[in-house]
C-alpha positions as CSV (number, residue, x, y, z in Angstrom):
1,X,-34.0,-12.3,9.9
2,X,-31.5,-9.6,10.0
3,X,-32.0,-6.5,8.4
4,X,-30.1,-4.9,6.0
5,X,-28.6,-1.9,7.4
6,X,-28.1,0.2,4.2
7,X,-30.3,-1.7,2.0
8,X,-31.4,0.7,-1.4
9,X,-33.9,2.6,0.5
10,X,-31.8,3.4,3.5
11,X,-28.7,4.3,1.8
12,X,-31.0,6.8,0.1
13,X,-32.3,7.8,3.4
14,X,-28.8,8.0,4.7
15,X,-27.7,10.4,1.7
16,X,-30.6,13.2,3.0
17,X,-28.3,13.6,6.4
18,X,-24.8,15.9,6.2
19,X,-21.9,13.5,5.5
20,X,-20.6,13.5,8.9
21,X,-24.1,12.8,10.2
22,X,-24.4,10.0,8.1
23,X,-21.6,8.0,8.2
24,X,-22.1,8.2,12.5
25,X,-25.5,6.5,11.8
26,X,-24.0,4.0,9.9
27,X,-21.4,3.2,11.8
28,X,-23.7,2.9,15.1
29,X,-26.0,0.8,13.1
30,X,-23.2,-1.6,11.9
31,X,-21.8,-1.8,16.0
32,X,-25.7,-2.4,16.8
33,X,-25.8,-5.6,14.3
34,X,-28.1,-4.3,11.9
35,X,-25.9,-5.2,9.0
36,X,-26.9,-8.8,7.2
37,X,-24.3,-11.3,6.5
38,X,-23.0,-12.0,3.2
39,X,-23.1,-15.2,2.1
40,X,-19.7,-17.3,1.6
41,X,-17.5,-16.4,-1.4
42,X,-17.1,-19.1,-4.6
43,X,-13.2,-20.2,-4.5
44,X,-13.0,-18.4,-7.7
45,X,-12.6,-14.9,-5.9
46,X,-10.0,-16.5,-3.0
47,X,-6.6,-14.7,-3.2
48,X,-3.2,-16.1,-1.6
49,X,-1.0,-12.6,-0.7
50,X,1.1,-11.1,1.8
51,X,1.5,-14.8,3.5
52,X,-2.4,-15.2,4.2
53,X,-5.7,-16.0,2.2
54,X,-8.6,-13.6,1.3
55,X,-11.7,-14.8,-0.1
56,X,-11.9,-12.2,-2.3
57,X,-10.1,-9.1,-3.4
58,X,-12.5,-6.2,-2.6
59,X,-11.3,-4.5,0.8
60,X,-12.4,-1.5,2.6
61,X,-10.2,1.4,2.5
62,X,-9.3,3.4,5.2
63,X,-11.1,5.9,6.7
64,X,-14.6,4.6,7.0
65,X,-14.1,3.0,10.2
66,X,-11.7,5.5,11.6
67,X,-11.9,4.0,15.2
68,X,-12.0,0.5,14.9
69,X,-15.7,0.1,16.1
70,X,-17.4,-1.4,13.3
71,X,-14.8,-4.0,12.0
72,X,-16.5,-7.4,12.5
73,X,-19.9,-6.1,10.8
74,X,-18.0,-4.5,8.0
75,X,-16.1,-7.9,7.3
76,X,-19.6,-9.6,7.5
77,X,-21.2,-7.3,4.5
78,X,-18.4,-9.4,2.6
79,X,-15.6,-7.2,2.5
80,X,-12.7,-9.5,1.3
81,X,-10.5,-7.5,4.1
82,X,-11.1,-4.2,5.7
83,X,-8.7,-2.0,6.9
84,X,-9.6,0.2,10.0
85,X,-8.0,3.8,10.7
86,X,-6.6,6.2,10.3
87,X,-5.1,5.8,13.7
88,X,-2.7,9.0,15.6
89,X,-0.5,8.1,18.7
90,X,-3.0,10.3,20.4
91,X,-6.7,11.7,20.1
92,X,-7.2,14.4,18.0
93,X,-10.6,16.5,17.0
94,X,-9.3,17.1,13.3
95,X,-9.9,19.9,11.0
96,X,-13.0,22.2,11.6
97,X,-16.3,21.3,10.4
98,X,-17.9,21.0,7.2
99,X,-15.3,18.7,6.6
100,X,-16.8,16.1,3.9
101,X,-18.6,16.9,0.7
102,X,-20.4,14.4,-1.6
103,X,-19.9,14.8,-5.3
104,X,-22.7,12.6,-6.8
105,X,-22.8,14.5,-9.7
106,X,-18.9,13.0,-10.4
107,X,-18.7,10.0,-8.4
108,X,-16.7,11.4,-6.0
109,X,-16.0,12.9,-2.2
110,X,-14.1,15.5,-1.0
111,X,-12.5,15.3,2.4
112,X,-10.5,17.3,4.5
113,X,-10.9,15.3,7.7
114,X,-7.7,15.8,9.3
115,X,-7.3,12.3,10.8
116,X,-9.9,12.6,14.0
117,X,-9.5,10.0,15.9
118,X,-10.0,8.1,19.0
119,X,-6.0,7.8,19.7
120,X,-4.3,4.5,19.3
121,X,-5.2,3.3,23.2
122,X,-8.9,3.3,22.9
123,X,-8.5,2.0,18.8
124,X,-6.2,-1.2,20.2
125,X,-8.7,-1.7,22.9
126,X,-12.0,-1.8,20.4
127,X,-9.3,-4.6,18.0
128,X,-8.6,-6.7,21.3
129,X,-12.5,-7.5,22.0
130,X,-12.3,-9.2,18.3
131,X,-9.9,-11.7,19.9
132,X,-12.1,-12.0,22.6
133,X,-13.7,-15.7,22.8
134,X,-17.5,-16.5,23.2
135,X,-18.4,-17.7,26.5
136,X,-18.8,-21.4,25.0
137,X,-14.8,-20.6,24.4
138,X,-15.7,-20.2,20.3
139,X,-13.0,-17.8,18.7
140,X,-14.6,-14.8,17.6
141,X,-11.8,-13.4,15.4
142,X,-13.2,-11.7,12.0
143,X,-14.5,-13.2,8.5
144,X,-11.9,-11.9,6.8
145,X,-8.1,-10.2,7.2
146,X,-8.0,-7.1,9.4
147,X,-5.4,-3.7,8.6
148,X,-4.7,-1.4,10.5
149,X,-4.0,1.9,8.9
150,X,-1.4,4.7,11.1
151,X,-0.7,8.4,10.7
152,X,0.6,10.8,12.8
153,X,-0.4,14.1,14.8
154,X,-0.7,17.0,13.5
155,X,0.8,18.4,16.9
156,X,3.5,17.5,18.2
157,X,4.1,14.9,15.6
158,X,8.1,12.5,15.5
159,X,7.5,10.3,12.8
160,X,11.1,8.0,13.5
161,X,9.1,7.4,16.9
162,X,5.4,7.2,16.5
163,X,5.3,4.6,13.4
164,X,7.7,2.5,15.2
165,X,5.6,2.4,18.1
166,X,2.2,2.8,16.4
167,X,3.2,-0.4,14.2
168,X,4.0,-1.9,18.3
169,X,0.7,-1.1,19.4
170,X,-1.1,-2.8,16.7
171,X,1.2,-5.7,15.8
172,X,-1.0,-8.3,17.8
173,X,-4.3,-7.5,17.0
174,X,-4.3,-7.1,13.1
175,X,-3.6,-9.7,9.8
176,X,-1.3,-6.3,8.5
177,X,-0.3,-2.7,9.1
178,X,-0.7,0.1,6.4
179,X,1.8,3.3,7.3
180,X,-0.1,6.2,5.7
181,X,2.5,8.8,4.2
182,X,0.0,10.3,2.0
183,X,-3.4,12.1,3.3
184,X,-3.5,15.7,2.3
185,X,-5.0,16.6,5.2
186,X,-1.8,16.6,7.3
187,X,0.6,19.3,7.1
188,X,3.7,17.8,5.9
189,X,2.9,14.4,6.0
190,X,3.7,13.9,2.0
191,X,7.1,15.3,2.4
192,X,7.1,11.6,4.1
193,X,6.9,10.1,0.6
194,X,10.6,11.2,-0.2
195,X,12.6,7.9,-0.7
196,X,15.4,8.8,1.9
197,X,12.8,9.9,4.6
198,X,10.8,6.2,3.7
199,X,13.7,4.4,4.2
200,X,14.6,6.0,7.6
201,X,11.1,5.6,8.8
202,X,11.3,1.5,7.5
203,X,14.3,1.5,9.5
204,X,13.2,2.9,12.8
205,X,9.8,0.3,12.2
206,X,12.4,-2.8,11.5
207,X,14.5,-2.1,14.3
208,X,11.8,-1.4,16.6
209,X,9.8,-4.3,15.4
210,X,11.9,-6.9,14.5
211,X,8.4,-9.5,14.7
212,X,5.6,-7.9,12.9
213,X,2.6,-8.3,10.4
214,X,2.7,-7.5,6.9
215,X,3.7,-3.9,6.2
216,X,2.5,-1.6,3.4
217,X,3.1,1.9,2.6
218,X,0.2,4.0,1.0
219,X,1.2,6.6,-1.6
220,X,-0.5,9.8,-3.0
221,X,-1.6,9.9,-7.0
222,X,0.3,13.1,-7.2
223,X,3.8,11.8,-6.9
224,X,6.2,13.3,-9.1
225,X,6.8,10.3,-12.0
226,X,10.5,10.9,-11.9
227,X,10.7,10.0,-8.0
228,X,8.7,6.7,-8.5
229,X,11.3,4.6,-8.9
230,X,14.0,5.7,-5.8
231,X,10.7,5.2,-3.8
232,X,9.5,1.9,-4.9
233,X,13.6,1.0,-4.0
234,X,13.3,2.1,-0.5
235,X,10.1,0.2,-0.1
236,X,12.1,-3.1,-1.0
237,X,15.3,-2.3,0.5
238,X,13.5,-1.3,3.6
239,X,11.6,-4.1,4.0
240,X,8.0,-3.4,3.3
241,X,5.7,-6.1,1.9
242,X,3.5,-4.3,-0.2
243,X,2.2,-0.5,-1.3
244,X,-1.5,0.7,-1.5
245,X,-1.8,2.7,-4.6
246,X,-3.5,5.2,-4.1
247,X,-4.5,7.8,-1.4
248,X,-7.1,11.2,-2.2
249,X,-6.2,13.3,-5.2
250,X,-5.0,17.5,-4.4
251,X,-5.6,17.7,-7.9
252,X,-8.8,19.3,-9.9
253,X,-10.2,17.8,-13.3
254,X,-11.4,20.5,-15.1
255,X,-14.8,18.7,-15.6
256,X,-16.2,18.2,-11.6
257,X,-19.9,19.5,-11.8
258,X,-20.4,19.3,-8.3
259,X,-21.0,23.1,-6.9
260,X,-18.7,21.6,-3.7
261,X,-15.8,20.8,-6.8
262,X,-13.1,24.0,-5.8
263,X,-13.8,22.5,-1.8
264,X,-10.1,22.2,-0.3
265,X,-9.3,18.4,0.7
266,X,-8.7,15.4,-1.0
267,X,-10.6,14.3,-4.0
268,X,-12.0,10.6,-3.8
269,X,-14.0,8.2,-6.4
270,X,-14.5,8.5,-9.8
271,X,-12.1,11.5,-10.9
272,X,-8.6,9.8,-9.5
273,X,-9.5,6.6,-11.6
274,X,-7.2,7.4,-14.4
275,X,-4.5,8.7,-11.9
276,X,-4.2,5.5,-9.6
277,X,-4.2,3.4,-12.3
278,X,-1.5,5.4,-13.9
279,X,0.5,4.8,-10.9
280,X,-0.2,1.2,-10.5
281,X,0.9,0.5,-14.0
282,X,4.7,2.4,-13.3
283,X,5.3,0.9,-10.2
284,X,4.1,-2.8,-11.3
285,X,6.9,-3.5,-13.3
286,X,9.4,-1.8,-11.1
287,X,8.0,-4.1,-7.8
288,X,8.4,-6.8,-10.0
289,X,6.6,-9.7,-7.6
290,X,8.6,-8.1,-4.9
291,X,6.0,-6.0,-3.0
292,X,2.3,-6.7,-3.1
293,X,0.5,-3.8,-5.0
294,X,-2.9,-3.1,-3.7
295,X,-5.1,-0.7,-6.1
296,X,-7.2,1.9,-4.6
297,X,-8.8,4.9,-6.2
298,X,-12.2,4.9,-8.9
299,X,-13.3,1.2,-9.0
300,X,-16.9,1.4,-9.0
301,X,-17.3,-2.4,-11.8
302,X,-16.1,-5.7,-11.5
303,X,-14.6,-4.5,-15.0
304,X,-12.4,-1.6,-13.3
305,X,-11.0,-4.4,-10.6
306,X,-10.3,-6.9,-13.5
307,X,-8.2,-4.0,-15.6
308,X,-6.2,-3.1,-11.8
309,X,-5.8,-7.0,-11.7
310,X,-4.4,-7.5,-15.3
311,X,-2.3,-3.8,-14.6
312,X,-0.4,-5.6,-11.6
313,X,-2.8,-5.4,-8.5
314,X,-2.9,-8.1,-6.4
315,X,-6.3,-6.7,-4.4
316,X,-8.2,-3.6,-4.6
317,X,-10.3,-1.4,-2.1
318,X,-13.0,0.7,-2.3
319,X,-14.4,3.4,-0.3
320,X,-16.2,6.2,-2.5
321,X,-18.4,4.1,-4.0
322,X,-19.3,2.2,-0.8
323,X,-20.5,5.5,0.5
324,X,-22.5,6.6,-2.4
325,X,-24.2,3.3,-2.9
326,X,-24.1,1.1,0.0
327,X,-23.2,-2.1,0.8
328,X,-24.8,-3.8,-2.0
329,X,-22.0,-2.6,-4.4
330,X,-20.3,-5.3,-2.5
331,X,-22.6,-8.3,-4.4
332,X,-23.0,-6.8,-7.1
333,X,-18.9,-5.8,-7.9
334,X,-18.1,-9.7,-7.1
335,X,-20.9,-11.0,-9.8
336,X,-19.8,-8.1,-12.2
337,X,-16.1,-9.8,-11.5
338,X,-17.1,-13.0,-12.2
339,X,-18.6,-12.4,-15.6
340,X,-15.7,-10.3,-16.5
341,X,-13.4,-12.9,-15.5
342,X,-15.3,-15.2,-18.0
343,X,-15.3,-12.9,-20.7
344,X,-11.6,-12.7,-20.4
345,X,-10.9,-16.1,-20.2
346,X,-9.9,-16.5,-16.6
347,X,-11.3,-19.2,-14.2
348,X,-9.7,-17.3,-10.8
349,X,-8.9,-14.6,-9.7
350,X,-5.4,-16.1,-9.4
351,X,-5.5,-16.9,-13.0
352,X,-5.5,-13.0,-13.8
353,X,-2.6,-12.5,-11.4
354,X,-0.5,-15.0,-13.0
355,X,-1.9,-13.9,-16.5
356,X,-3.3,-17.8,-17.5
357,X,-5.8,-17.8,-19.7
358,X,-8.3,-21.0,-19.9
């Protein structure tokens, strides 16, 4: 029998190690095949989106598996999708260390990671072997859809050429592509956000890439309310498929108890609940059906994904809250799901989306 990797006792065990210390024995333990499998999702969770099926619609954020090295395990905790990356055209240490702070005390992390990374060469490499058949000639592939999240260097950095080419690199080896415009931890990379420098960058992609996967934009909580809507245009207009809503938080709720609250970064988990949501709830009338919203930011109940659901999210992810618990939030968010989708009236998860009540 397989082992749980991060079972109650060793996520506990895992939380006495520094961050970074942590998450590399968890990720070497997933690549080793010490995670168990979930069993298979009820139709009930199943979602139909961006041209392909999910069996259910809790994914991993970005920035867990930075390097594309633990996807398959990851997707075998019963993930719904995961999404791999941050990904730069070429390796890069990141910012100095400490680096990550847990915020137990608020349900929350603070990182300021700088997107480290492998480089794309080595990251489309690791996504190839998934393709990889067995030597009986069985396709490997993955148990659910793959992303691939891209960002650029901090050095050196031409965004009208390294997301076109990024979004090349990638195209053949992932289910869809996320174009991150919104880490902190970048110096200038928000600026990105600005509907005329979106629409430029969706152009360079499109004409680059006529033939690609699913594209998605991922925003920042802190937009500016007023700029919302020219952004969610240039989206459309410029082809995109979907947004993921939303990225870390520069902001600072008055009532963080964690002594590492005033750390510089982005703020994760619990304290960006209210602003994500916020977010989702302006831009899902203005997408109108037309880009598939992805909710990110605070969900740590099957409650907080059926509110994203009813608020215009077609999927959510989580990442905070897979840290600070492990991957039995995973089980335990699907049942939570399913009895909130009862309590509501709602037989599927597709039921919510299209607002049909039994």
């Amino acid at each position: 029998m397989t082992v749980p990797l991060l079972a109650p006792i060793a996520t506990s065990l895992l939380q006495r190690f520094e961050p970074e210390t942590a998450h590399e024995i968890a990720i070497q333990s997933l690549t080793l095949g010490l995670g168990a499998a979930a069993p298979r999702d009820v139709p009930a969770l199943s979602v139909r989106t961006l041209g392909m099926r999910f069996p259910n619609p809790i994914g991993l954020a970005a920035g867990f598996d930075k390097d594309a090295r633990a996807v398959r395990a990851l997707t075998r905790l019963g993930f719904g999708f995961v999404e791999c990356g941050t990904v730069t055209p070429r390796p890069q240490p990141g910012n100095p260390t400490p680096r990550l702070f847990r915020l137990p005390e608020d349900g929350a992390i603070i990182n300021r990671m700088g997107f480290n990374g492998c480089g794309i060469d080595l990251f489309c490499k690791r996504l190839a072997r998934l393709h990889r058949p067995f030597p009986d000639g069985r396709p490997r592939g993955t148990q659910a859809p793959i992303g691939a999240n891209l960002g650029i260097n901090k050095v050196g950095a031409e965004p009208l050429k390294d997301y076109p080419e990024l979004v090349a690199r990638v195209s053949p080896y992932v289910n869809y592509i996320t174009i991150n415009l919104s880490s902190p931890n970048t110096p200038g990379l928000r600026d990105l956000q600005s509907a005329t420098t979106l629409r430029d960058i969706l152009a360079a992609i499109a004409t680059r890439n006529p033939s690609r996967p699913p594209l998605l934009v991922k925003l920042a909580p802190d937009l500016d309310h007023a700029a919302v809507p020219d952004i969610v245009a240039a989206a459309i207009e410029g082809g995109a498929n979907g947004l993921i809503l939303t990225n870390t938080t520069i902001s600072r709720p008055a009532d963080l108890r964690s002594p590492y609250a005033s750390e510089s970064g982005g703020l994760s988990g619990r304290p960006v609940a209210a602003l994500s949501k916020a977010l989702l709830e302006r831009v899902a009338p203005l997408a109108d059906n037309r880009l598939t919203l992805i909710s990110c930011g605070g969900i740590e109940t099957g409650r907080d994904i059926v509110e994203r659901l009813r608020a215009g999210a077609d999927l959510v992810q989580i990442y905070t809250s897979f840290v600070l618990q492990g991957p039995g939030i995973i089980a335990r968010l699907k049942k939570e799901l399913l009895t909130a989708m009862r309590e509501d009236g709602f037989e599927s998860v597709q039921d919510i989306k299209l607002g049909r009540k039994v």
